[in-house]
Every structure is written in structure tokens, then in C-alpha cells.
C-alpha positions as CSV (number, residue, x, y, z in Angstrom):
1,X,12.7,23.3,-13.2
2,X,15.8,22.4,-11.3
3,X,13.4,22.0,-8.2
4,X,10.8,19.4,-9.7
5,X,14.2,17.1,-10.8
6,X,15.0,16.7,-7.2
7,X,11.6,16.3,-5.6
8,X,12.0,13.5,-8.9
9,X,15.0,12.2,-8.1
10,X,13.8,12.2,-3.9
11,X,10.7,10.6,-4.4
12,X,12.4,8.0,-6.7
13,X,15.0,7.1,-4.2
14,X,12.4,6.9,-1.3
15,X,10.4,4.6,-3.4
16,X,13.3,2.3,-4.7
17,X,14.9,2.0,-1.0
18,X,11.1,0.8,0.2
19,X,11.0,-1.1,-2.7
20,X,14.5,-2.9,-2.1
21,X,12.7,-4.0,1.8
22,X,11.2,-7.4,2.2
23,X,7.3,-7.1,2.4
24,X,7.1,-9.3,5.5
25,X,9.5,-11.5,7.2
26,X,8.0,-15.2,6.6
27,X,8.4,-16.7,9.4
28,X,6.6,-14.3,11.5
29,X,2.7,-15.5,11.9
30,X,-0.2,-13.1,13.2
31,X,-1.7,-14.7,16.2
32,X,-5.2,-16.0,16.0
33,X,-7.8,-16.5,18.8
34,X,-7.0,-19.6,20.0
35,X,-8.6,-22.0,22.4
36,X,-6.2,-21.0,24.5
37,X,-6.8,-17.3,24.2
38,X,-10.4,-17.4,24.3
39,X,-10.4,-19.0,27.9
40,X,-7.5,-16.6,29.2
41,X,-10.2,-14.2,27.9
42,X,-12.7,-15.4,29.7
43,X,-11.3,-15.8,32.9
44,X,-9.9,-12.0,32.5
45,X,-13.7,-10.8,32.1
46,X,-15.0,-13.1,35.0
47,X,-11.9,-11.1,37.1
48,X,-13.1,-8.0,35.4
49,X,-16.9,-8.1,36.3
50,X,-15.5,-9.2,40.0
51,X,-13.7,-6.4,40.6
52,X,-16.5,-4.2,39.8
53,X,-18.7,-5.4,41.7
54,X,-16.8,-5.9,44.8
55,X,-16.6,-2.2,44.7
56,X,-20.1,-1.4,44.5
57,X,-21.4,-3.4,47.1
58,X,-18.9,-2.2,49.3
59,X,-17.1,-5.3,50.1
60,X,-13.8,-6.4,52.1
61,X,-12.5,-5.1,48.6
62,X,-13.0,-1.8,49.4
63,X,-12.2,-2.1,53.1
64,X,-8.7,-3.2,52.1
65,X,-8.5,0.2,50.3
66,X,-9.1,2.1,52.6
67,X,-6.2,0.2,55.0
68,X,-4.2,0.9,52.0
69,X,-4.8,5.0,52.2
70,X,-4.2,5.2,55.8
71,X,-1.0,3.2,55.7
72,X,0.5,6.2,53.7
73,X,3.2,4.3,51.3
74,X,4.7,7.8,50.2
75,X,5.8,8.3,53.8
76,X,7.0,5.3,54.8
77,X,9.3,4.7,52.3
78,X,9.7,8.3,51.5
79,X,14.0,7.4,49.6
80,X,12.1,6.2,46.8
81,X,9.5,8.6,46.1
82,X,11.9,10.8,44.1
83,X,12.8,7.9,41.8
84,X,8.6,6.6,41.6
85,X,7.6,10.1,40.2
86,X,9.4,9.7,37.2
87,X,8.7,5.9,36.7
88,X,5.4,6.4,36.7
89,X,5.8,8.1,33.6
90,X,6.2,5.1,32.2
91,X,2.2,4.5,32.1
92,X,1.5,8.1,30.5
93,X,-0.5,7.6,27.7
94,X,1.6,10.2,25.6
95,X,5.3,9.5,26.2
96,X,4.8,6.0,25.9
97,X,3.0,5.6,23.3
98,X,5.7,7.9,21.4
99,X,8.1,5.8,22.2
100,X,6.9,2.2,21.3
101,X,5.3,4.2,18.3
102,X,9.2,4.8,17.2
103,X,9.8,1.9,17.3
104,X,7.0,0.2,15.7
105,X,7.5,2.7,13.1
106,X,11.4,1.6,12.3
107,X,10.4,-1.9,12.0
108,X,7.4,-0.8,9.9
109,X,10.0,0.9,7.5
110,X,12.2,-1.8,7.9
111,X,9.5,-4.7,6.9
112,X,7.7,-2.7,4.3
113,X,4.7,-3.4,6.7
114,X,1.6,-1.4,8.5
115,X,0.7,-3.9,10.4
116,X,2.7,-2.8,13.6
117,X,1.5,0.6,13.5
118,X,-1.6,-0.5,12.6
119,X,-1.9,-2.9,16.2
120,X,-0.6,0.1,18.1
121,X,-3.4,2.4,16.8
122,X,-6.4,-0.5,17.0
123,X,-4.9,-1.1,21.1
124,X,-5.4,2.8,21.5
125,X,-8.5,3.3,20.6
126,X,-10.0,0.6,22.1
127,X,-8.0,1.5,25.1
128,X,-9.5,5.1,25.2
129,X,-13.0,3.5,24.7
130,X,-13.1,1.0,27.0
131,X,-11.0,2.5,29.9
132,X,-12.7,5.9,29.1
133,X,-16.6,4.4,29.1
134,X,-16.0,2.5,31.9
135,X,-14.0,5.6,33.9
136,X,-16.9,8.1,33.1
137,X,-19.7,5.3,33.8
138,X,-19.2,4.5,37.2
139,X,-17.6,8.0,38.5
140,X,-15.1,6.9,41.3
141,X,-13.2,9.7,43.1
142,X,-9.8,9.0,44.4
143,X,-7.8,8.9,47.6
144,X,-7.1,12.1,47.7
145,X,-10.7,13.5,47.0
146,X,-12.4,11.0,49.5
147,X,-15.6,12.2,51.2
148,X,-16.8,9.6,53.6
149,X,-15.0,7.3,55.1
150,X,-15.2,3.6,54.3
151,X,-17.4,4.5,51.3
152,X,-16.6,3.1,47.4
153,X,-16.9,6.2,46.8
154,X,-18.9,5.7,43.3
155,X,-21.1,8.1,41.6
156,X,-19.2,10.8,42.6
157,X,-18.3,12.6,39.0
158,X,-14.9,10.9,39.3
159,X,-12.8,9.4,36.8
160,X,-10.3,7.2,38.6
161,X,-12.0,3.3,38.2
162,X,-10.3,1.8,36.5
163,X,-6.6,3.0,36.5
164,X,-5.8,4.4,33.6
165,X,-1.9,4.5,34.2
166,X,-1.9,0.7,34.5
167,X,-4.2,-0.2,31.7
168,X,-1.6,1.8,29.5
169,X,1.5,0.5,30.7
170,X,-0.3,-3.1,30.2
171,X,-1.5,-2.6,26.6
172,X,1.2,-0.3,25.2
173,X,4.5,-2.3,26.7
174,X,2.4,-5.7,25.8
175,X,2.3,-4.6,22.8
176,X,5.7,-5.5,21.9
177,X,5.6,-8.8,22.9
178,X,2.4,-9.2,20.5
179,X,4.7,-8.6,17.6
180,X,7.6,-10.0,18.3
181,X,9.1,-12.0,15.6
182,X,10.2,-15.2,17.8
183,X,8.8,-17.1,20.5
184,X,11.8,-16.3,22.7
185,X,11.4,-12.7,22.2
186,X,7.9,-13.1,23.0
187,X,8.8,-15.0,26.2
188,X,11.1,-12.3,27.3
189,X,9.0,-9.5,26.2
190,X,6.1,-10.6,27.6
191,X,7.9,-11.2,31.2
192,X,9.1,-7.5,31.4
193,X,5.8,-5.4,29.9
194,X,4.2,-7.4,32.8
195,X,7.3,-6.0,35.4
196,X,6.8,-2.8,33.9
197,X,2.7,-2.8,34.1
198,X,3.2,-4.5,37.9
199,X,4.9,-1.5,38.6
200,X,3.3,1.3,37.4
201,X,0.1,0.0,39.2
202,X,2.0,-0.5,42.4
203,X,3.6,3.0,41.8
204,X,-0.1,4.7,41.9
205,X,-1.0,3.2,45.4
206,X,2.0,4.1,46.7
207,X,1.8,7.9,45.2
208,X,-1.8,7.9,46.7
209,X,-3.6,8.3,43.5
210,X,-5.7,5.4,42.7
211,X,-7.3,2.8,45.2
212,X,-5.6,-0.4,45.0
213,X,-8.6,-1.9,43.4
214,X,-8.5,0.7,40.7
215,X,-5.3,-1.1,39.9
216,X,-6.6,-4.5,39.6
217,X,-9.1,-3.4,37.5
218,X,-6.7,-2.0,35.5
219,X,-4.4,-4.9,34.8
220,X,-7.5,-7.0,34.1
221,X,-8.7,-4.1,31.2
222,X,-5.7,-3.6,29.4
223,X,-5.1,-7.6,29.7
224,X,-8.5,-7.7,28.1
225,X,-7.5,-5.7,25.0
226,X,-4.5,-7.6,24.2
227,X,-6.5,-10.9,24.2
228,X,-8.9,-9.3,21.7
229,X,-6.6,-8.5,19.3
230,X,-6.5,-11.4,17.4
231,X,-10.2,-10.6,16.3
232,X,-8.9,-7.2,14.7
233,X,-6.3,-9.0,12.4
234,X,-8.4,-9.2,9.4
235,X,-9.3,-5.7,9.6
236,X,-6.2,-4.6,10.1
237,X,-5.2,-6.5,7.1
238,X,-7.7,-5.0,5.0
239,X,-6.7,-1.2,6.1
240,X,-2.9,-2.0,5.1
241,X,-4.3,-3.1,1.7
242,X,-6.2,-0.1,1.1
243,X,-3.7,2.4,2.2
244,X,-0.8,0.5,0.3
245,X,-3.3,0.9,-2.7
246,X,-4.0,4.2,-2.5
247,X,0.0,5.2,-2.1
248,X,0.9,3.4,-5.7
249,X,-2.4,5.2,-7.4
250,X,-1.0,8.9,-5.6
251,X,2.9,7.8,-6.5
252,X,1.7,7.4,-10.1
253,X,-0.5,10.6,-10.5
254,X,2.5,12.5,-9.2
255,X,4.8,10.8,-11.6
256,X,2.7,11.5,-14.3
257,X,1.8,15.7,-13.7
258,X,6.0,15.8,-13.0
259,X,6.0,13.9,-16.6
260,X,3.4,16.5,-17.8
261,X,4.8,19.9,-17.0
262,X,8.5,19.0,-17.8
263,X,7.0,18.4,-20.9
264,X,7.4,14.2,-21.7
265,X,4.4,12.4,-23.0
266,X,2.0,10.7,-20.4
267,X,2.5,6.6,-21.1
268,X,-1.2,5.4,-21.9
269,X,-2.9,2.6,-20.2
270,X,-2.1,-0.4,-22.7
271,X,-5.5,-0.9,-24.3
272,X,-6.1,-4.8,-25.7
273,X,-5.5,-5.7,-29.2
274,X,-7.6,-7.2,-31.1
275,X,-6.4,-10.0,-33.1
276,X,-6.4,-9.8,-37.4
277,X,-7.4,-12.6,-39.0
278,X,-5.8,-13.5,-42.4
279,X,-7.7,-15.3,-45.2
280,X,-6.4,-17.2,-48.1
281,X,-6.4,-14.8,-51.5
282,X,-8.6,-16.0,-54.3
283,X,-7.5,-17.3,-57.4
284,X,-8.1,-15.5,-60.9
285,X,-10.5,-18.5,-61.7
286,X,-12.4,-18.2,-58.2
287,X,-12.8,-14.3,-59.0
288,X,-15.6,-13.5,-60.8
289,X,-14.5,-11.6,-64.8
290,X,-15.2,-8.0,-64.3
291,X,-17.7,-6.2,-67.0
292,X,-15.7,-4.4,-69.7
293,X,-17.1,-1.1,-70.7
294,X,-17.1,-0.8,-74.8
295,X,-13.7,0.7,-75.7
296,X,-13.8,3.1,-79.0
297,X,-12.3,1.9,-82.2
298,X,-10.3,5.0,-82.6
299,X,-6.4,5.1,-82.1
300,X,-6.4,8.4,-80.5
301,X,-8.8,6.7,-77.7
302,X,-6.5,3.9,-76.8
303,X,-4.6,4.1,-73.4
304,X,-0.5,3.4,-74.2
305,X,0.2,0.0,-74.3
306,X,2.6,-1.6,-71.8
307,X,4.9,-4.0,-72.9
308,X,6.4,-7.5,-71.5
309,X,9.6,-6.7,-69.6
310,X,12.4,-8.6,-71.8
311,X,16.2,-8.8,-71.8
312,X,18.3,-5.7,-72.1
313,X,20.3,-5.5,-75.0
314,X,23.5,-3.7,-75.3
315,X,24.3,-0.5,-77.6
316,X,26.0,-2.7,-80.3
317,X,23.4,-4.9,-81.1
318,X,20.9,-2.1,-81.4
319,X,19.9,-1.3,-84.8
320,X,21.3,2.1,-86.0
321,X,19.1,4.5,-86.7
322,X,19.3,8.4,-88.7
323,X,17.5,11.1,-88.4
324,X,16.2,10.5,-92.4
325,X,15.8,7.1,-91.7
326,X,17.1,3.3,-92.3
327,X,20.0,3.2,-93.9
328,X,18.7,0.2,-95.8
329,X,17.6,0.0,-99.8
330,X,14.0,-0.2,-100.3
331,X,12.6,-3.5,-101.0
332,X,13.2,-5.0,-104.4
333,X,9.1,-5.8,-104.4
334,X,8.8,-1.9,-103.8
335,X,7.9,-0.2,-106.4
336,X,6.4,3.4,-107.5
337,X,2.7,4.0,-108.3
338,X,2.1,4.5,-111.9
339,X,1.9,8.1,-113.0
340,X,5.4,9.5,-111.3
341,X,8.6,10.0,-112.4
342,X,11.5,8.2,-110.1
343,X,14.6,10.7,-109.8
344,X,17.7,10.3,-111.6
345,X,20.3,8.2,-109.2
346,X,23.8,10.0,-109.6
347,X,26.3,8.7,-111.6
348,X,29.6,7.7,-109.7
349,X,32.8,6.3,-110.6
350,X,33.1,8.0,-113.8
């Protein structure tokens, strides 16, 4: 029993202190697929398609690449390789996106809002999709598992075109700068998720992992995502809705069995009244005389009669009454029936 109160009393206060949150800071407004955006989309896809097929037909693209490989950054500069391992990190799908995913989640709390959790999980998955379909669909081994030289290398059962630590780093650091609040966050936010991607990508060729245009088609795919965001607002909109609904409809069926086994009646929906209309009583001459049934002329059959409330009279003024009668003489115009005898009256006073 003691145990129900406080998951009570918990719940309660977890719902009050989200209730005491503003829903969503006003003066924060959810980008929409501008003119703007839809050429810096274009232009990203006409890189894009550029890239790939560069690649395939084995251009100065790839030639460059292979330059790249043989000039062995990791040796050159080998101070900074200690130091590059761990930055890399930085566009590792899983650390990453715990991290902004804290974050997103605090100011989700915060702002009574889904919405940034919501964009984090939409840039995912169509991160994994995109990156992922076009990783398995054209097969490209890496540096490091190169068979023939000056080859692109495609076809091969790889899965290194395009890079998928760069696309991360661009989608899930960018992210941050599609929600910020202001336009000078967004400024600033923007300039450092594109350090951070720039350098994850350069990090790759210089750890020997991915081909240097595995990294520009990386920048260009996660780019890609973030410019197609805006197209996902509504339905991200719509899956905060539902999932807001369906936490009042579970917070109020847990209220209510709690109510239930502690024993307090259930509140029931209100149900509409319907409203009584009043009409005017008749008067005795609009009623119609109701058929009297023939009463008997006996006394015994009469009901007892009921009498006209009048004014109370005192004790005094009542007339005394004996057990044998009036105290009163008879009436002088009284008299006897013929044939009897009237009693002697006593004699008194001598």
C-alpha cells in the first residue's frame, strides 16, 4: 500500500514539473524548404552524382587517389597520429550520436518538446539508408585492400564509397545548428559542425582508410540530408502529437487502476445533460371536473371530514366541559314527552 502512494506521489511530481515547462519557446521557427534551400539542394545532388561518376569511369578523380595513398600522410606527419586516432571518433556513429542525443534530450525535457529528438532520429535513419544503399550498391574497397593499381576499385564487395565517418560527423554535429534557437547560434554552430565534419574526412585520408573521394562524397551525402529536412517537419509534427496523446491516455489509465485498488471511486466521463423544460400549471377552470363515483348515504360510509384551519383559541375561552355533560339548564322550550314522570328536584335552603 505504502508502495503504490509513492509510485503516486512520483508520477505526480514528474508530471507536474513537465507540466510547469513551457511547450515550445515562441520565438524559435522550424525551417521550411526554401528557395534558397531547394537550390543548395540541388547543387549538392549535381556534386553528388559528379563524384560518382568520376569514380566509375576512372577519371583524374581516381588518379588523384591513388597520389594520395602513395604519399602515406600517417608517415609523414607521424606527431599527430596519436592525437587523429581519437578525433576520428568524433564521426563514429555510436558515441556521437549519444552525445548530441543527451543533449537533444535535456532541451527536449527542458521545452516540453519531441521535436529535437525526433530530427535526430528522422537524420539517422535516413543516414543509414542512404549512406548504407549507396555503400552496399556500388562495392568499393579501400586503400588498404586495393587489388590493382590505378583501378576505382568498384564492384569489389566493399563498403567504403561513400565515407561513412564523414557523412556522420556532417549530419549529426549539423544537426545542432538545425535547431538552434537563434540565428547567431545558428551562425556559429553551423561554422564548427562544418570544422568538425572537414576534419574527420581529412582525418580518414590521412589514417589511410578511405580514398579521398570517398570523403567528398561523403560531405556531399550528409549535406544532402540536412537540406531535406525541412520536408520531414510535418511528419515529425504529427509523431509528437500522437506520442504526446498516447502519454495523457496511459497517465490517466494508471491514475485510475491506482484509484481503483486503493479503493476511491473511478470519476465518470461527464455525460451531457439534457435540459427540462417547465410548462405553465393549469388552472382549476382549464382542468377538466373529474367523474365522482356515487358515495353511499350511510354515516358509517363517510370518510372523516376535514375542517378549515382557524384561529387558536386559548384554554380560557374554551367552553368547560364534565364528564356528565353541560353544566347548563335544559332549554325552557324543552319539555318531557307525555306519559313520564319528571323526578322530584331537592328541596334546599330549608
Amino acid at each position: 500500500m505504502r508502495t503504490e502512494r509513492n509510485l503516486t506521489r512520483r508520477l505526480d511530481r514528474v508530471f507536474a514539473r513537465l507540466d510547469r515547462e513551457p511547450e515550445r519557446p515562441a520565438h524559435i521557427d522550424v525551417p521550411r524548404m526554401s528557395r534558397h534551400r531547394v537550390v543548395l539542394f540541388t547543387a549538392t545532388l549535381a556534386f553528388y552524382l559528379a563524384i560518382v561518376w568520376a569514380v566509375v569511369i576512372t577519371s583524374w578523380l581516381v588518379r588523384l587517389d591513388w597520389q594520395v595513398m602513395f604519399f602515406r600522410p600517417y608517415q609523414q606527419w607521424p606527431q599527430i597520429h596519436a592525437f587523429l586516432d581519437y578525433y576520428v571518433v568524433l564521426g563514429q556513429r555510436g558515441p556521437t550520436a549519444v552525445m548530441v542525443a543527451a543533449w537533444l534530450g535535456w532541451r527536449s525535457w527542458r521545452q516540453h518538446t519531441l521535436r529535437p529528438l525526433l530530427t535526430l532520429a528522422t537524420s539517422l535513419l535516413l543516414l543509414n539508408m542512404t549512406v548504407g544503399a549507396a555503400k552496399l550498391g556500388m562495392g568499393r574497397l579501400g586503400p588498404h585492400y586495393a587489388t590493382v593499381i590505378g583501378s576505382n576499385e568498384m564492384g569489389q564487395g566493399g563498403d567504403i564509397f561513400p565515407s561513412g565517418h564523414t557523412a556522420n560527423a556532417v549530419v549529426t554535429w549539423g544537426i545542432l545548428a538545425y535547431l538552434a534557437s537563434t540565428p547567431r547560434a545558428r551562425r556559429w554552430l553551423s561554422a564548427l559542425s562544418a570544422i568538425t565534419a572537414l576534419g574527420v574526412g581529412l582525418t580518414t585520408v590521412y589514417l589511410g582508410t578511405h580514398w579521398l573521394s570517398d570523403v567528398l562524397l561523403g560531405w556531399a551525402a550528409g549535406l544532402l540530408i540536412l537540406l531535406a529536412l525541412p520536408w520531414f517537419e510535418p511528419l515529425i509534427a504529427w509523431v509528437e502529437t500522437t506520442v504526446f496523446g498516447l502519454r495523457d491516455f496511459v497517465r490517466e489509465l494508471l491514475r485510475d487502476l491506482l484509484r481503483t485498488r486503493r479503493g476511491r471511486p473511478v470519476p465518470e466521463p461527464a455525460v451531457p445533460v439534457t435540459p427540462v423544460v417547465f410548462r405553465p400549471r393549469a388552472t382549476p377552470a382549464e382542468q377538466p371536473a373529474p367523474a365522482r363515483e356515487p358515495v353511499a348515504s350511510t354515516r358509517a360510509s363517510r370518510g372523516l371530514a376535514h375542517l378549515a384551519p382557524g384561529p387558536h383559541t386559548t384554554r380560557s375561552e374554551r367552553t368547560p366541559v364534565t364528564p356528565a355533560g353541560s353544566r347548563r339548564p335544559p332549554h325552557a322550550d324543552h319539555r318531557p314527552p307525555r306519559g313520564t314522570t319528571q323526578p322530584a328536584r331537592p328541596l334546599t335552603g330549608g
